[in-house]
N, C-alpha and C positions, 0 to 999 in steps of 0.2 A: 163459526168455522164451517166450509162445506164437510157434506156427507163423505166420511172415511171411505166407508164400504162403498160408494159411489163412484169413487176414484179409483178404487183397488182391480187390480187385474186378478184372477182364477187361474188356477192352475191343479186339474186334478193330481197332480205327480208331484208336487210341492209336499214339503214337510213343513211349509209353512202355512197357517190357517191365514182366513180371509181378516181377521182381525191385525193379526203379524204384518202381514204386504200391505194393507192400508197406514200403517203406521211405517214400514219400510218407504211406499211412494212418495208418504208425505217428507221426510228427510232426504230422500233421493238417494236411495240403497237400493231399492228392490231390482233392478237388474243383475246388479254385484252383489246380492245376497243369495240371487237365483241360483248365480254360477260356485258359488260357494255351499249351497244345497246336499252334497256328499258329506260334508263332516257331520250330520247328525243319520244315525247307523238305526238299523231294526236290531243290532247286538252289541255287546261288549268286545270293545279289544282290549286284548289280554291284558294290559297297562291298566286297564279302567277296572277290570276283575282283580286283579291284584291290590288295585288301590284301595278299594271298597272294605276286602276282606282284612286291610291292617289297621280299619280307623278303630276308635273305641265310640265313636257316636253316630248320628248319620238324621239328617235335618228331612222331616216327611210332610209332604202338603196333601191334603185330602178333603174330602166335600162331605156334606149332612145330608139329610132328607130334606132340607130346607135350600138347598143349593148354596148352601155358605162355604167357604172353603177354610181354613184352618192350617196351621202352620204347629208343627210339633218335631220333639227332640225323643229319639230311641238312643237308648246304651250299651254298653257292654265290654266287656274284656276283648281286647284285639284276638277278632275268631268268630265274632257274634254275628259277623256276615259272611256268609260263603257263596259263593257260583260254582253249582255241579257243571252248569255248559255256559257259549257264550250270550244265551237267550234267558237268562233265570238270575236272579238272585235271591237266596234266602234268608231271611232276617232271622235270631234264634233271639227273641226279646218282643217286649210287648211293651202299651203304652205304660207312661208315669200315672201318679193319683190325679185325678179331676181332667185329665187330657184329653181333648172332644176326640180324638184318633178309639180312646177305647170303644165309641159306636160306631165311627166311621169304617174301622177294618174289618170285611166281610170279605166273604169270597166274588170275586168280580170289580170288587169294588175300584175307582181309576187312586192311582197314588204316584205323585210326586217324587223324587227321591232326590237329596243334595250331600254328594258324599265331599265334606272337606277337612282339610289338614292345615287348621289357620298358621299351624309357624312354618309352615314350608309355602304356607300360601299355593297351595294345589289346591281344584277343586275340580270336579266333576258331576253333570246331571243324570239322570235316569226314571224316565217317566214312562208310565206302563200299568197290568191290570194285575190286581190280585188272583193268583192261579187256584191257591188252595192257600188254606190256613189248620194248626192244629194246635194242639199242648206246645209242641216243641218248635213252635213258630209260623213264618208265614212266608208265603212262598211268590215271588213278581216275576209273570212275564215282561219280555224288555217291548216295549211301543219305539222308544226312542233314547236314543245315548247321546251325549256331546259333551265336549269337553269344552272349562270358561278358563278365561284370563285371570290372572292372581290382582288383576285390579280391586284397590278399596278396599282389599282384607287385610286385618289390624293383625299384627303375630301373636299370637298368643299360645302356649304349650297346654292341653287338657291332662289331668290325672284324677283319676280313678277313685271315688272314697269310700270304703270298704262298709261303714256302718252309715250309709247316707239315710238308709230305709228303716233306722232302728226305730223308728215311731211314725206314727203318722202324720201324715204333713199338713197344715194347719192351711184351708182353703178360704179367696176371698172372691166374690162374684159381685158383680155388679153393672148396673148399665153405662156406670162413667165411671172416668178415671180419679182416683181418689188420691190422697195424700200420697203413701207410698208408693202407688203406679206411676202417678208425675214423677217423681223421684228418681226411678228407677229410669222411665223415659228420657229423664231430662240430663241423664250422666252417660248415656248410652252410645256407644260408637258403631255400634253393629246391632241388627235385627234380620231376620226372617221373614218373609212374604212367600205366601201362598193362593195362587190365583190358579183358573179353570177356563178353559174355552165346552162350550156346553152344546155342539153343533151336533147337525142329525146324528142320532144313535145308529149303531153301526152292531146293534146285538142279530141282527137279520140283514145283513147285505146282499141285497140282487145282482150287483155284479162283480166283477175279479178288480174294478176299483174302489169299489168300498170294500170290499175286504181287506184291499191294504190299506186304506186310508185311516194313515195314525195321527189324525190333525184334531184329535176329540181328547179329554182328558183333564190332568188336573199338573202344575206344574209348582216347583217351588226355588227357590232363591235367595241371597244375599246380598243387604245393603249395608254397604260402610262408611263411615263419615269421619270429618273433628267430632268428637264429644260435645252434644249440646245439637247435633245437624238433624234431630226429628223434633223442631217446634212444635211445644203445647199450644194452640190457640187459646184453647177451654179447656174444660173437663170433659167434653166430645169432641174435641177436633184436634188434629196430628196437622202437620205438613212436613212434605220434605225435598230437599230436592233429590232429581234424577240426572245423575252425570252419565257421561259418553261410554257407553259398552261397547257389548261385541256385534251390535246391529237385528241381532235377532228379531229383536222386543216380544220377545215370550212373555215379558210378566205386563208389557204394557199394552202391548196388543190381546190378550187374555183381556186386560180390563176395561179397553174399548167394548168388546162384545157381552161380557157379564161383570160391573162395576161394581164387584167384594172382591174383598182379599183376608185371609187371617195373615195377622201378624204375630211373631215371636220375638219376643225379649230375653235377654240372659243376665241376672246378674251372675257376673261370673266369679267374683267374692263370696256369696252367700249362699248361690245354687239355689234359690229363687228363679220362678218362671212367671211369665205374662203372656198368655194369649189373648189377642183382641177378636173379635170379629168386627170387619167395618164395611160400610160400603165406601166407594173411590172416584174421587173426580179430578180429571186431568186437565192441569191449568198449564196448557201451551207456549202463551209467551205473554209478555208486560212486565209491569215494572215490577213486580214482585218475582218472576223469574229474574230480572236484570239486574237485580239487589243482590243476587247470590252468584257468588263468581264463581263461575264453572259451570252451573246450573244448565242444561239442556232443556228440562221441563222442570215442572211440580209436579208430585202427587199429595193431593189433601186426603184425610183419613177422617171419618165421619164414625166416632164408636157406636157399637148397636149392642156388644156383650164384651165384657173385659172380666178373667180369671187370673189373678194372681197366687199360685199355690207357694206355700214360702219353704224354704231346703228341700226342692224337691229334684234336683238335679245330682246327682252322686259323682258331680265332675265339677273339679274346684280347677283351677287357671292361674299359669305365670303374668306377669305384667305384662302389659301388651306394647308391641314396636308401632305405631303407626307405620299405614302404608305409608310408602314413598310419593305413591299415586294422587295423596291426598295435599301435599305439599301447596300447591296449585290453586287448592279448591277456599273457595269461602266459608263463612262460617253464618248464623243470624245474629251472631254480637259485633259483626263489623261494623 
C-alpha cells in the first residue's frame, strides 16, 4: 500500500492528527470530516457532564513508560464522577487489583475516557490530561469531547455488587492466551481498545498553535460484534473485523502512527477482567476482509502481555439485546 502520511493533507487547526486524515483521504472522508471538525469541543456540554456523572462505571485508556497503551474499567455508585465546570472531570475511584492504570495514573499523565450506558446504548468520549490527583481521587482537564453513535453496542443493564471486593482477587499473567482467556475471548460480543497518537510534546510550546494543539494523547473505545466476532488465530493472535463508524478513525488512525493497543474484556457473568497488551496491524482489503460481511478492514492483535484477574469487576449484567446494527454484519462461522 502507498505512504498514509504521504498522501495526508496538514492542517494545524484540525482536531484531527496526521494519522486520522491519512486514513480519512484514504476512504474519501477527509474534506466532509474537515467541515464536520466543530462537533469535537475543548469542553463539556452540559448533556455530556450530566451523562458522565450518572453512570456507575466509565472505560479509561492510558499509556506506560514503555509506550503501551492499556484499556481499564473505574467504578462506583452513580456520583463517583462529577464536573465542578465545563473543562474538568473528577473521578472519586481508583484502579481495580492488578490493573496497569494503577502506575499509569500520575499527575499530567494523557488519559482516555469512554463514558457509556450500554441499555440505552448512549455513549460519549473525553480525552485529556490528568490535572491533579489525591486520596479522594483524580482530577482531567478536557483536551477533547465528542459524542459517538449507539452503533454495535449490545444492551446490557450494569448493577452494582456490594461485596465484590470481599477478598482478593485471584491474578493470571502471562505472555499468551491460555485456556480461560480463549474462552472468555471466544464468547465475547463486546471489548475495549485503547490506542495513542504519540506526536511532538507540547509540555513547552513556542507558539499560540501548539499550545492549542490537542491532536497528542491517548484515546479509548468500543467494539461490538455477533459473539465469536474477535477470532483466536493462536494463543498470540486476535483478529477482527472493523465495520463503518463515525469517520473519525481515532482508534485506527492512532494505530497507523503508533501500532499498540490495550484491549479490555468483560465477562459480564463472573466480573472477570482481561487486559491485553498487543501490538496491531491493519489488513486493508482481500479475501479475508471479503469473507466477513460488512467488514471495512481487519484489525489483527499480536499479544505481547495478557492479565486476567477473576471477580474483579463489582458490576454483574442483565442479558444483553444485540444491536440492531449488528443484524447486517457477518460472523467467522459463516
Amino acid at each position: 500500500m502507498s505512504n498514509l502520511e504521504a498522501t495526508a493533507t496538514s492542517s494545524a487547526d484540525s482536531p484531527f492528527h496526521s494519522g486520522e486524515r491519512a486514513v480519512q483521504q484514504r476512504v474519501g472522508v477527509l474534506e466532509k470530516m474537515a467541515s464536520r471538525a466543530q462537533v469535537i469541543r475543548s469542553f463539556m456540554p452540559d448533556q455530556h457532564r450530566e451523562f458522565f456523572q450518572q453512570l456507575p462505571f466509565m472505560i479509561v485508556g492510558s499509556i506506560d513508560r514503555r509506550q503501551q497503551p492499556w484499556a481499564s474499567i473505574v467504578t462506583g455508585a452513580p456520583g463517583f464522577v462529577t464536573s465542578p465546570d465545563a473543562e474538568h472531570l473528577t473521578i472519586h475511584a481508583y484502579a481495580l487489583a492488578a490493573d496497569p492504570l494503577q502506575q499509569n495514573l500520575a499527575d499530567h499523565a494523557a488519559i482516555g475516557l469512554l463514558g457509556i450506558e450500554p441499555h440505552t446504548r448512549r455513549r460519549n468520549r473525553m480525552n485529556g490530561k490528568v490535572e491533579k490527583s489525591s486520596a479522594a481521587g483524580w482530577t482531567l482537564k478536557v483536551e477533547q469531547s465528542f459524542g459517538n453513535c449507539p452503533k454495535y453496542i449490545q444492551a446490557r443493564r450494569p448493577s452494582l455488587v456490594e461485596d465484590a471486593a470481599a477478598s482478593a482477587p485471584v491474578v493470571h499473567r502471562s505472555e499468551q492466551l491460555d485456556a480461560a482467556m480463549q474462552e472468555l475471548i471466544a464468547s465475547a460480543d463486546t471489548f475495549f481498545i485503547a490506542t495513542a497518537y504519540l506526536g511532538k510534546s507540547m509540555d513547552n510550546p513556542t507558539t499560540p498553535s501548539e499550545a492549542n494543539n490537542r491532536q497528542h494523547g491517548v484515546d479509548v473505545s468500543h467494539r461490538g460484534g455477533k459473539p465469536g466476532f474477535v477470532r483466536i488465530d493462536d494463543a498470540r493472535t486476535l483478529t477482527v473485523p472493523d465495520f463503518v463508524g463515525n469517520f473519525f478513525f481515532n482508534t485506527i488512525g492512532n494505530l497507523v502512527e503508533h501500532p499498540r493497543a490495550g484491549l479490555l474484556f468483560i465477562d459480564f457473568a463472573s466480573g472477570d477482567l482481561l487486559y491485553l497488551a498487543v501490538s496491531a496491524e491493519l489488513i486493508w482489503d482481500g479475501p479475508e476482509v471479503a469473507a466477513f460481511k460488512g467488514a471495512e478492514r481487519l484489525l489483527r492483535f499480536h499479544v505481547e502481555q495478557a492479565i486476567r484477574v477473576e471477580a474483579s469487576l463489582p458490576l454483574r449484567w442483565s442479558a444483553a439485546e444485540q444491536s440492531p446494527a449488528l443484524a447486517p454484519m457477518g460472523s467467522w462461522q459463516a
